[in-house]
C-alpha positions as CSV (number, residue, x, y, z in Angstrom):
1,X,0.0,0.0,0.0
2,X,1.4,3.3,-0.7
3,X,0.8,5.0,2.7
4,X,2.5,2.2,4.3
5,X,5.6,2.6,1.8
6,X,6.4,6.0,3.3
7,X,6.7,4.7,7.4
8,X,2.7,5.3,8.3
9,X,1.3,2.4,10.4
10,X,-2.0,1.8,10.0
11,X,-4.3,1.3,13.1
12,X,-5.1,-2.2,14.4
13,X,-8.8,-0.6,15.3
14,X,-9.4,0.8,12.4
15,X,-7.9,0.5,9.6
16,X,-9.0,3.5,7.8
17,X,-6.6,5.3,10.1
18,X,-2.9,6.0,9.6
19,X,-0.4,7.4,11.7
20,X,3.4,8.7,12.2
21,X,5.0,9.9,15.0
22,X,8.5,11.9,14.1
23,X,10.3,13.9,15.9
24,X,8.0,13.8,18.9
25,X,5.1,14.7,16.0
26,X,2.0,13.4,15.3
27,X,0.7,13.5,11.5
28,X,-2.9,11.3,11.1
29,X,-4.5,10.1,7.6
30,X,-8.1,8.5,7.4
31,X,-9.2,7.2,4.4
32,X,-12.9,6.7,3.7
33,X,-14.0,5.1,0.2
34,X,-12.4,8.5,-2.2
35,X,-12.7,10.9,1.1
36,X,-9.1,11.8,3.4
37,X,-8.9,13.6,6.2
38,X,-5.4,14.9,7.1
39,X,-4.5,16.7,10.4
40,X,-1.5,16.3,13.0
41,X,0.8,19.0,14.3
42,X,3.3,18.8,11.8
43,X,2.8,21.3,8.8
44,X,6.3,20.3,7.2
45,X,5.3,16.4,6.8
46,X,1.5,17.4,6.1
47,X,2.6,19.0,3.1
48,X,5.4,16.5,2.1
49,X,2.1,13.3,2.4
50,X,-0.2,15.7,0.2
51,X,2.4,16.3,-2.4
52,X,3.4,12.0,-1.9
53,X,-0.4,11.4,-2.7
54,X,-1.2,14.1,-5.5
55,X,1.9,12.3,-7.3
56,X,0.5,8.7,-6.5
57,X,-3.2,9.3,-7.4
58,X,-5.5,11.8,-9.0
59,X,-6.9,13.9,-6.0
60,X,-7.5,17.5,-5.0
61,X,-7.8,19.7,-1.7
62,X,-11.1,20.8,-0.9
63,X,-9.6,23.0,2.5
64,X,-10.5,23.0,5.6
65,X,-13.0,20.2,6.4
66,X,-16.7,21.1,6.1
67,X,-18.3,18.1,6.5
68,X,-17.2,14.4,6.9
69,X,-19.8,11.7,6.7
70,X,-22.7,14.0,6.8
71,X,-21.1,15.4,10.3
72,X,-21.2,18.9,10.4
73,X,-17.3,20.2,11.5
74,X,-17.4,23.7,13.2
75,X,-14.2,25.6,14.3
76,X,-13.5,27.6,17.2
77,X,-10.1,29.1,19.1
78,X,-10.6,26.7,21.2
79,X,-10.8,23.7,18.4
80,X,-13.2,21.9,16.4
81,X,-16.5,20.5,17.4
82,X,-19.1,18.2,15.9
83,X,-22.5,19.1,15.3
């Protein structure tokens, strides 16, 4: 799998889920049918996984997450909730 080839591990619970940890940093990847959500607290290996997967398959960025399985994402300063 092509997520794999680049060091993510993908979750024994659910397998939709990918993660890597580096350099005490946390980048996550869940894959639903042709949906992705990315998010973690590294910006640098955020962008290095989008450009990885815009090379590997045809996709595009639709932004900050609207909506995710008909679940409603609203943001805040203090985070995001789910309405």
């Amino acid at each position: 799998m092509a997520i794999k080839a680049i060091s993510y591990q993908q979750s024994h619970v659910d397998h939709t889920l990918f993660v890597k940890h580096k350099d005490g940093k946390i980048t996550t990847l869940i894959v639903y049918v042709d949906n992705m959500i990315l998010t973690g607290d590294d910006p640098e290996e955020m962008r290095t996984l989008r450009e990885y997967l815009s090379a590997e398959f045809k996709m595009k960025d639709l932004g900050h997450l609207k909506y995710f399985l008909g679940i409603e994402i609203a943001r805040s300063k203090q985070g995001v909730s789910l309405s």
